[in-house]
C-alpha positions as CSV (number, residue, x, y, z in Angstrom):
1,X,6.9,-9.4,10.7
2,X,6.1,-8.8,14.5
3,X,4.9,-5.1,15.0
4,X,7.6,-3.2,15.4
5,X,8.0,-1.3,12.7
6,X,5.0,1.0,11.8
7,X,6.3,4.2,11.0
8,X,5.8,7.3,9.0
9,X,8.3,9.1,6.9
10,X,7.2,12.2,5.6
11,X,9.3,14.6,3.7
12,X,9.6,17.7,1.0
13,X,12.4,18.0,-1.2
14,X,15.6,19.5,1.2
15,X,18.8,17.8,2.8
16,X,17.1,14.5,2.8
17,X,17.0,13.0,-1.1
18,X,15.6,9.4,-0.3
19,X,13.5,7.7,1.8
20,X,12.8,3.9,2.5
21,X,11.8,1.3,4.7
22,X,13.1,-2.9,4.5
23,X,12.1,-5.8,6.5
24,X,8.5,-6.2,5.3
25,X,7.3,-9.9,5.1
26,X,3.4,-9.9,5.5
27,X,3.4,-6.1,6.2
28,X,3.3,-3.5,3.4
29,X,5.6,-0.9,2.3
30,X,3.5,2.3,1.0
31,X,4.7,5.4,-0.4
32,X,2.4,8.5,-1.5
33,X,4.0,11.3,-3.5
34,X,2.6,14.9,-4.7
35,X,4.6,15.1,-8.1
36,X,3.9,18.7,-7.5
37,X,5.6,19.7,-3.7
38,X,7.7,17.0,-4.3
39,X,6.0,16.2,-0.7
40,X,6.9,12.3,0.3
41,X,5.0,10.0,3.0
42,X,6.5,6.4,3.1
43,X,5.8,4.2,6.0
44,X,5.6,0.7,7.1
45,X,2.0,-0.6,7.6
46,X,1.4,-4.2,9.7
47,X,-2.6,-3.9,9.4
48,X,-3.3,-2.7,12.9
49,X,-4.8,0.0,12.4
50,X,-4.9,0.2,8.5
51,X,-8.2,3.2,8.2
52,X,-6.2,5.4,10.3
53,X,-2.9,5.1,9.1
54,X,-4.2,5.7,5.3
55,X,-6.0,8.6,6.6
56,X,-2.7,10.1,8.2
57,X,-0.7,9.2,5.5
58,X,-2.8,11.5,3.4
59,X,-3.2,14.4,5.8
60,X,0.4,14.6,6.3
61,X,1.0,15.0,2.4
62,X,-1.6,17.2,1.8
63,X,-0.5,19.5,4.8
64,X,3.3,19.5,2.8
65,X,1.6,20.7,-0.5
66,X,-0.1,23.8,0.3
67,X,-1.8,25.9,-2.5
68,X,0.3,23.4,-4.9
69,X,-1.8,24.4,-8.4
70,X,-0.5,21.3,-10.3
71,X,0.1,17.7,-9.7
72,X,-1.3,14.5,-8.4
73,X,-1.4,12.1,-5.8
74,X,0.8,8.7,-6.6
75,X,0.8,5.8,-4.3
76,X,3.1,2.9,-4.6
77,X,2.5,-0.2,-3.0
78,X,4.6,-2.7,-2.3
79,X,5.1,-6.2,0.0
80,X,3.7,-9.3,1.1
81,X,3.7,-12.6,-0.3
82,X,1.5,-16.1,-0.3
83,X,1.8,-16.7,3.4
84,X,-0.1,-19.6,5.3
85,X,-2.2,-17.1,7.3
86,X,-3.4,-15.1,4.7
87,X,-2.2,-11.9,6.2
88,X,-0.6,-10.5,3.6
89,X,-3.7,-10.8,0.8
90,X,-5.7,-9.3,4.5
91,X,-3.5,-6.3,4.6
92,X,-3.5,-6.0,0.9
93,X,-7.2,-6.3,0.5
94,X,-7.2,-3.3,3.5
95,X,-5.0,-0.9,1.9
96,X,-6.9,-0.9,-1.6
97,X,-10.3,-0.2,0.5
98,X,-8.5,2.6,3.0
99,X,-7.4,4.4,-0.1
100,X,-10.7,4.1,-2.3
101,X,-12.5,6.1,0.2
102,X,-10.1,8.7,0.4
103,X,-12.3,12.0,-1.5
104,X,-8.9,13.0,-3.0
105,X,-7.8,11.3,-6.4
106,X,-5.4,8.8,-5.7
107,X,-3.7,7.5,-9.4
108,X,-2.0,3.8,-8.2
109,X,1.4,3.8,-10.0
110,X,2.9,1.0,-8.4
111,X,1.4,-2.1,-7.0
112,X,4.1,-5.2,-5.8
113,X,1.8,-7.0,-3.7
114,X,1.3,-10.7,-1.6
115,X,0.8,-13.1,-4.9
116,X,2.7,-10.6,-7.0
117,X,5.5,-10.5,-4.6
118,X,5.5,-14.1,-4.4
119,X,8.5,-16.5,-4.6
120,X,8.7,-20.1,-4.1
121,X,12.1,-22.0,-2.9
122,X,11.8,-25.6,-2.1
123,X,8.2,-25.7,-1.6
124,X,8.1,-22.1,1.2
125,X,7.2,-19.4,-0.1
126,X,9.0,-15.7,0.6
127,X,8.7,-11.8,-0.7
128,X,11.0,-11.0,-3.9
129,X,11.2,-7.6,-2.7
130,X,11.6,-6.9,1.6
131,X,12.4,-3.2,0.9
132,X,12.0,-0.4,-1.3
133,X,13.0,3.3,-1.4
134,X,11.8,7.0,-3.4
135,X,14.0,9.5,-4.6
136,X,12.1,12.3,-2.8
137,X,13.7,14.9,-5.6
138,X,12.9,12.4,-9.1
139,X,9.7,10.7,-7.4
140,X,12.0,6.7,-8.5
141,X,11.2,4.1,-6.3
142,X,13.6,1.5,-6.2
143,X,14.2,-1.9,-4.5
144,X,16.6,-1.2,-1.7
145,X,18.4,-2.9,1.4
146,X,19.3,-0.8,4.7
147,X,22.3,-2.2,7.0
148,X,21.8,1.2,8.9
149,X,18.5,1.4,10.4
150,X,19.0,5.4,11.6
151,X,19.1,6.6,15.2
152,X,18.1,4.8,18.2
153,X,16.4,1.7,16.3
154,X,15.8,-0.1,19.3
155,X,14.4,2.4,21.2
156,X,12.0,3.0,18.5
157,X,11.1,-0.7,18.3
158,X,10.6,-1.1,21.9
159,X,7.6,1.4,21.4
160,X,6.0,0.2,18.6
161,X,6.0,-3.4,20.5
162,X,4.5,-1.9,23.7
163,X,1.6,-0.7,21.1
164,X,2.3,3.0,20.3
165,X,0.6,4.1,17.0
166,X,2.3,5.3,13.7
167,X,3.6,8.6,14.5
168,X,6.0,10.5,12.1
169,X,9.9,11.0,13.0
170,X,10.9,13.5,10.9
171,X,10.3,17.4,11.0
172,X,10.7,18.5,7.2
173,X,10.3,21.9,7.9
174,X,13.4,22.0,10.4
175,X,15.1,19.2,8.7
176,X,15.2,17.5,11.9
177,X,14.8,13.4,13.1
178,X,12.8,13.4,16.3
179,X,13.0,10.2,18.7
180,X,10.1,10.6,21.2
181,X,9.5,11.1,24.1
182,X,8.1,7.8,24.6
183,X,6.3,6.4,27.2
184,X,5.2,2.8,28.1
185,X,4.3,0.5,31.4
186,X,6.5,-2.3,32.3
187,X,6.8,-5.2,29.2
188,X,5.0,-8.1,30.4
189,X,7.3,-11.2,31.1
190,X,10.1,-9.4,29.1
191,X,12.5,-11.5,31.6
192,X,10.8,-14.7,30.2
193,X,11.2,-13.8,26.5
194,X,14.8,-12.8,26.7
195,X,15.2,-16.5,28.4
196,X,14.0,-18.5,25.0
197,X,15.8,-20.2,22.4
198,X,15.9,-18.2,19.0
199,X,13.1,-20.5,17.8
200,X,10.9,-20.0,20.0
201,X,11.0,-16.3,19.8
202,X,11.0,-17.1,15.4
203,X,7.8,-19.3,15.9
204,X,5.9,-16.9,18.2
205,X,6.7,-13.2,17.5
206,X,6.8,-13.5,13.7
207,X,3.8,-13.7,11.4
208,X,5.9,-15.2,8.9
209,X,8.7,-17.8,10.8
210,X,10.1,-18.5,7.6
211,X,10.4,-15.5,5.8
212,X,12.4,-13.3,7.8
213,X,15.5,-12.0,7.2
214,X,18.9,-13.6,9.2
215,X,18.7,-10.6,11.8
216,X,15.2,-10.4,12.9
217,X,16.0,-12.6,15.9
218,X,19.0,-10.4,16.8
219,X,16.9,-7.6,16.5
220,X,13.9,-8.5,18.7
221,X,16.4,-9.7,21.4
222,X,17.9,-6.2,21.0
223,X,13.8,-4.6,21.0
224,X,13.4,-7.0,24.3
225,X,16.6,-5.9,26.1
226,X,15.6,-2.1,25.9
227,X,12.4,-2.3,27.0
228,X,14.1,-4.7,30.4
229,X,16.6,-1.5,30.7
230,X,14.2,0.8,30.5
231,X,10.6,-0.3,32.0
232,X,10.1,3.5,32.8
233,X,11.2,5.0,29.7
234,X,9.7,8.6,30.8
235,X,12.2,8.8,34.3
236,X,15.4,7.5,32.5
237,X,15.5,8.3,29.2
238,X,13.1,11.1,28.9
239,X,12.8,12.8,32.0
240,X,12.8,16.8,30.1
241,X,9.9,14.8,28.6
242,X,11.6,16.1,25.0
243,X,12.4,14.0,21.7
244,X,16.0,13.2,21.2
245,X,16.5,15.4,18.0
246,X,18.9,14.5,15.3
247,X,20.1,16.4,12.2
248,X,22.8,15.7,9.3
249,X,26.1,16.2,9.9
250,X,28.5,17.6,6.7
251,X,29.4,14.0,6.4
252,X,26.1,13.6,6.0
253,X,25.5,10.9,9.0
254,X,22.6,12.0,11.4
255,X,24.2,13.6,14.8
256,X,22.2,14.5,17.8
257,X,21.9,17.7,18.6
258,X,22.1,18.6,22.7
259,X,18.8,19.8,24.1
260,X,20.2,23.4,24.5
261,X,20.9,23.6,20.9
262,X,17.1,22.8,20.1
């Protein structure tokens, strides 16, 4: 998968009962759960910066299980599969070593990863699983599709392809999703990218041409177009220079709230 989806999901039991992340081809889905707090961390790890990701992943759990006298730490991995480059077994191999040096006791529950992951169709391999979900309240992870990616997807792709790091959306504490504020220079050649066949954009901004899903292309088209809309994101889309905030509605569909309200 191109790099646009690092993210981190962190959440304590409340209005929000489940969590996930899909799309992952050579990037790896990892959830980390206190089975005391309840307190849930999922997020969507490409290898960039593996070290530092693990270590937030941690910190951010640990700071939503204060004085918590009983439980333990459970990490579920998941994603990847036998690709030509290697990456996955790279990313895998990363993970495993981020984690061991943690000082806290992490217990491995779940662990779906590259060859383990692995299918084969006419001679290409491909993941089995491209997305998986927790039950923030029970502590299930499940295999799970999303044809709803939340608020302002493209927006928050067009960031993590100008090369913002994994930062966390969602304010457990308020209950609210927060959207930036982002800021990034001009793409480079976005005008030239948006010009190519859907090939061309498969072969170069994938790490895995042949195992995406049907709409990756439509998606980084969609990435492409909002960072040629918006080359200065901080004058027209976050001039207040605060987030877009978003909270569930009683229909339970997130709603943005106006900047008064906040």
């Amino acid at each position: 998968m191109a790099k646009i989806l690092t993210l981190l999901l962190c959440f304590s039991p409340g209005s929000v009962s489940v969590l996930g992340s899909d799309d992952a081809t050579t990037c790896h889905l990892v959830v980390l759960r206190h089975t005391g707090s309840g307190a849930t961390c999922l997020t969507h790890c490409d290898g960039s910066d593996t070290d530092k990701e693990v270590l937030l992943i941690t910190s951010a759990v640990r700071v939503l299980s204060p004085n918590t006298e009983y439980g333990r730490l459970e990490l579920h991995l998941v994603g990847g599969f036998s690709d030509d480059r290697h990456l996955s077994q790279k990313l895998t191999n990363q993970l495993l070593r981020a984690f061991d040096r943690l000082q806290d006791n992490i217990h491995l529950v779940t662990f779906c990863v590259t060859e383990m992951n692995d299918r084969q169709e006419k001679g290409s391999h491909y993941p089995y699983i491209y997305g998986v979900a927790a039950n923030v309240k029970t502590g299930e992870i499940f295999h799970a599709t999303f044809p709803d990616k939340g608020p302002e997807k493209d927006l928050r792709s067009a960031s993590i392809l100008t090369g913002a790091q994994m930062v966390n959306i969602y304010d457990s504490r308020k209950e609210q999703l927060c959207i930036g504020p982002y800021f990034w220079m001009p793409f480079p050649h976005v005008d030239f990218w948006l010009e190519q066949d859907d090939q061309y954009i498969l072969q170069n901004l994938s790490t895995s041409p042949q195992a995406e899903p049907p709409h990756f292309i439509s998606h980084i088209r969609a990435t492409l177009l909002c960072l040629k809309e918006h080359p200065f994101p901080d004058k027209t889309l976050f001039p207040s220079r605060k987030p877009w905030v978003y909270v569930k509605n009683e229909d339970g569909l997130w709603e943005r709230v106006a900047s008064e309200q906040i």
